[in-house]
Every structure is written in structure tokens, then in C-alpha cells.
C-alpha positions, 0 to 999 in steps of 0.5 A: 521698813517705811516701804512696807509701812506704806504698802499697809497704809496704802492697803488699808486706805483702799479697803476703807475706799471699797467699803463706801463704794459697796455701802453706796451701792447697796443704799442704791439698789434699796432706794430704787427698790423701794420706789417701785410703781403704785401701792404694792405694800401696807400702808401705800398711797393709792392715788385715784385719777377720776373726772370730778364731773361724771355723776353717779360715778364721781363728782362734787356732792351738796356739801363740797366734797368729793363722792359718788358710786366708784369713789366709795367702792375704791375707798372700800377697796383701799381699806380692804388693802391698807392703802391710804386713798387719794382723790386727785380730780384729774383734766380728763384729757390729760389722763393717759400722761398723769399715768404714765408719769406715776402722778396717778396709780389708776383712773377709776371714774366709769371707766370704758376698757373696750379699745382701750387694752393696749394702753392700760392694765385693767383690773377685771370689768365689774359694770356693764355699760352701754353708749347711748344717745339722750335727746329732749323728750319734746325733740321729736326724735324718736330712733337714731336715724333721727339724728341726721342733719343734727348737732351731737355733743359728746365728751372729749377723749370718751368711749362715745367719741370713740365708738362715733369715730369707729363702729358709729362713724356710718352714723356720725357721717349723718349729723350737721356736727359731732361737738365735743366738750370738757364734761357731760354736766356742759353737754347737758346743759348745752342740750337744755339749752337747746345749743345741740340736739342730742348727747352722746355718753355713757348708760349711767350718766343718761340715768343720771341725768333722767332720773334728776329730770325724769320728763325732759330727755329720752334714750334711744337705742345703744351705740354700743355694749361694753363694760366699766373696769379700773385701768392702771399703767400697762404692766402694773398687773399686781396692783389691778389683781388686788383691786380685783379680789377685793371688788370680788370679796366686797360682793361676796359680802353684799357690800356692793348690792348695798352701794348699788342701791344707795345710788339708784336713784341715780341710775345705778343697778346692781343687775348691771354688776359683772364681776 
């Protein structure tokens, strides 16, 4: 009888053991289920990295608070989702690690996705951009060629960096220097000051920075043609075809048109909008 009494014990200790073991299990695969990468449900977060120094696109406004044209579209696209939008002013240097980590679900700042579809999942392109140079209106450059023997600033980590370094090097080859710095608002105060001869950077941030100074700088002719897009961790191609409907259905709704023209006075057009 005790034999048999200690067989059930024994029995029914196990089941019980068992029970917590799938139990734990279970609570296991939800968790990992759940902590799946981006805002890929209602009510998420959606963190944006972006250089809080790239005027039109994002910056700090009059008023200490963060804006510009890519800014208040991605707010408009998050509502469109039901995701809560984060700003986190990011080290643009540091950008390819914080997306990588998860500490950010995209970079959406003006961002160039020519040379950059191996590193990232885009959403659809919907700005066309181009690389040109901005030089002083009283340099007496007139062409590219004129930038020999000449200092060029740049940004560090951008797609003018990276078209000077590639399809341009024949033409950086020409330059006294190719400099970089952290922001395009240094360079062009280095520019002003005349401690380089001429900028390197994007269509819209020479716009930008002719429309607030129309009679000091000019443009030469475009480096390159490429197009802006929003780049989210390789493989996270869900949450990039969501921003990309609601960026297509923001258009249909002449959201977008209206965007364009509340900016351009910095140098946004809508005749520039691809998507």
C-alpha cells in the first residue's frame, strides 16, 4: 500500500512539474513574440532618428522645438498608423549602429537611398534630390571645374561625401582639400567665413540656404541625381510598405502639395515630389 501511495505521489509531483515547465515555455514564446522589431501594431511607438541640423527637412525652429518638412510628414504618417512618433535627434555618424540596435525604427531626415540599398530597407523614394556645390556669389566660380586648387567642405557620412569619393573622385582629385564637418549649418558657416571656398550638400539644403541668403551664394551644376526615401533595419520590409501607403494616401489627399508649399520658402517643391 505505501508503495503504491508513493508511486501516485510521485506521479502527480511530476505532472505538477511538467505543467510549470510548459507554462514557462509558453510565457516565453509571447514575450519574444511580442518584442518583435518597429511599430508593426496600433498604438507602437515609432522612433524617427534624424540630424536635428538639416533644414528644410528637420531642425531646431524659433521656438525650441523640433520641425521641418520630414518631420511633420512622418507625424502625419504615424497618425495615419496609430503610432505614437518619437523624435530622437540622432549623431548622424552614429546612425547605421542606433538601427541596428533597435534604438531607433528608421532614419527619415532628407535621407539619400542611392548606395545605400544594401544597408537598409527603404520605404518607396518620394523626393527627388540632387549633390550640388553652393559657392559664394562673389567667388568667381562659375562651373565645377573652378573648384580646383580649392577647399570643399562636406558633411561627414553623406551621399556628397560619397559621390566625391566615387562617381566625383576625378573631380575631388582637383581640390587643395575635401573637408568634412559634423552639420551643414558649420559648413556654411565655414563658407561665410570664407575658411573653404565651396559646400558640398544636398538640392534642398543649398535651397535652404539661398533662400534665407538669396545674394550670397550660388549653385553650380549637379554632382548627382538621386532621390530621398525613409530607411528602416534590412528586413524590416512591413513597416517600410506602411509608411509608404500612407505617404501615397497623404498625396491622394493633397496633404503633401500643401506641406510642400508651406516650406517653400525654404526651398521645397512639390514638382520634386516621386512618389
Amino acid at each position: 500500500m505505501k508503495k503504491k501511495l508513493l508511486a501516485l505521489v510521485v506521479a502527480l509531483t511530476t505532472l505538477a512539474f511538467s505543467a510549470v515547465l510548459l507554462a514557462g515555455c509558453s510565457g516565453g514564446s509571447e514575450q519574444a513574440a511580442d518584442s518583435g522589431n518597429g511599430a508593426d501594431a496600433q498604438g507602437d511607438t515609432f522612433t524617427l532618428g534624424f540630424d536635428q541640423g538639416y533644414p528644410p527637412y528637420g531642425y531646431v525652429g524659433d521656438d525650441g522645438e523640433f520641425t521641418g518638412f520630414d518631420l511633420e510628414l512622418a507625424k502625419a504618417v504615424c497618425e495615419k498608423n496609430g503610432w505614437e512618433l518619437k523624435l530622437e535627434a540622432i549623431d548622424w555618424d552614429a546612425k547605421d549602429a542606433l538601427i541596428d540596435s533597435g534604438s531607433i525604427d528608421c532614419i527619415w531626415n532628407g535621407f539619400t537611398m542611392e548606395g545605400r540599398e544594401d544597408n537598409y530597407t527603404f520605404s518607396d523614394p518620394y523626393m527627388m534630390n540632387e549633390q550640388v556645390v553652393v559657392v559664394k556669389a562673389d567667388s568667381g566660380i562659375a562651373a565645377l571645374d573652378g573648384l580646383a586648387d580649392k577647399i570643399v567642405m562636406t558633411q561627414v557620412d553623406s551621399a556628397a561625401l560619397d559621390v566625391l569619393e566615387g562617381d566625383q573622385a576625378d573631380l575631388a582629385s582637383t581640390f587643395k582639400e575635401l573637408q568634412t564637418i559634423d552639420t551643414y549649418n558649420s559648413a556654411f558657416m565655414q563658407l561665410e567665413s570664407g575658411m573653404v571656398d565651396a559646400v558640398a550638400c544636398d538640392l534642398s539644403i543649398a535651397a535652404y540656404q539661398m533662400a534665407a541668403k538669396p545674394d550670397a551664394y550660388v549653385q553650380l551644376d549637379p554632382l548627382s541625381t538621386e532621390n530621398y526615401a525613409v530607411g528602416f533595419k534590412k528586413g524590416n520590409t512591413e513597416m517600410a510598405q506602411k509608411v509608404t501607403d500612407a505617404l501615397k494616401q497623404l498625396d491622394d489627399e493633397g496633404f503633401v502639395k500643401e506641406l510642400c508649399d508651406k516650406y517653400a520658402d525654404q526651398g521645397i517643391t512639390y514638382d520634386n515630389w516621386v512618389l
